[in-house]
N, C-alpha and C positions, 0 to 999 in steps of 0.2 A: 379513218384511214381505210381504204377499198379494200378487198383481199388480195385486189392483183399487183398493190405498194408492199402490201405485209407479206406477200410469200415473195416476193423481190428482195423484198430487205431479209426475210429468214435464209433466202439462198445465197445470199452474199456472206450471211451470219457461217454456216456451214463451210461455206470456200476457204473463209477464215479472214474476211477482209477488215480493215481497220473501222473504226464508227465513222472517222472520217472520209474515206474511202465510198462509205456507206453513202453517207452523205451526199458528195460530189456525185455520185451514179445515180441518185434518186434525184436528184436537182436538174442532170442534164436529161434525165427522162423527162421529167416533168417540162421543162424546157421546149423540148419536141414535141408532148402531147399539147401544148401549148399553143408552138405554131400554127399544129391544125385541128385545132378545136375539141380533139377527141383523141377517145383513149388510145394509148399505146399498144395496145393490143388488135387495134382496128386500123393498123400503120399498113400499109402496102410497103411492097418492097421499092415502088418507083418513090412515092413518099418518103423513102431515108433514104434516097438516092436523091432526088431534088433537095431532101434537107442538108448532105452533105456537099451538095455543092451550093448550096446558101452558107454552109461555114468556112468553105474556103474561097468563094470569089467574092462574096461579101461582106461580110465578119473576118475577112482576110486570116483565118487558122492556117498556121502552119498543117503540113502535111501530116507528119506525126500527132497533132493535135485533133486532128480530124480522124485522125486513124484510134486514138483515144476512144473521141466520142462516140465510135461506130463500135468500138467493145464495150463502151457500156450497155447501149441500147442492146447488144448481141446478149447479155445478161439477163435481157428481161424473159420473166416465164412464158413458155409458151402454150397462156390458156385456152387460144379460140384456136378452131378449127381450121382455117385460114393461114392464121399466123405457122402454125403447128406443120402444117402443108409446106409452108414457103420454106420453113428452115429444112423440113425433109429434101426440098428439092435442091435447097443451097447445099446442103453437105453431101449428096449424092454427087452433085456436077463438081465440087470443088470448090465453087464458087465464095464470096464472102459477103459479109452483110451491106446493102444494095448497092451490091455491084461490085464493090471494091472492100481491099482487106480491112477486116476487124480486128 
């Protein structure tokens, strides 16, 4: 397991999330790191912004469903420097994770 899965899964532990819970949030990360080959912590924000509208015009996700997926990935740590930047600028502006609410 990578450190950037285990302090994923230890901060979900803290929140108080169910293992199941756990589970499904780590599976739809993984999912997305999937899509583009690489870690989730090297996601741009246009990146879950194309991937969220790949789960709802194509994977046909209901709204809410999509709105899900975008709090999960909002859960993941924010290791790199990049990643850590983008969310500084997201919650400064209001804004929510790429583009649209988390």
């Amino acid at each position: 397991m990578t450190p950037l899965r285990q302090r994923f899964i230890e901060d979900m532990q803290l929140r108080g999330y169910s293992t199941r819970t756990q589970e499904a949030y780590t599976r739809a990360v993984r999912q997305l790191a999937q899509r583009y080959h690489r870690s989730p912590d090297k996601l741009s924000e246009e990146d879950l912004r194309q991937y969220f509208l790949y789960l709802a015009n194509e994977k046909k996700w209901a709204r809410a469903s999509t709105t899900i997926a975008e709090a999960k990935y909002s859960q993941w740590p924010a290791s790199s420097p990049s990643r850590k930047a983008s969310i500084g600028e997201r919650s400064r502006s209001g804004a929510s994770c790429g583009g649209v609410s988390v």
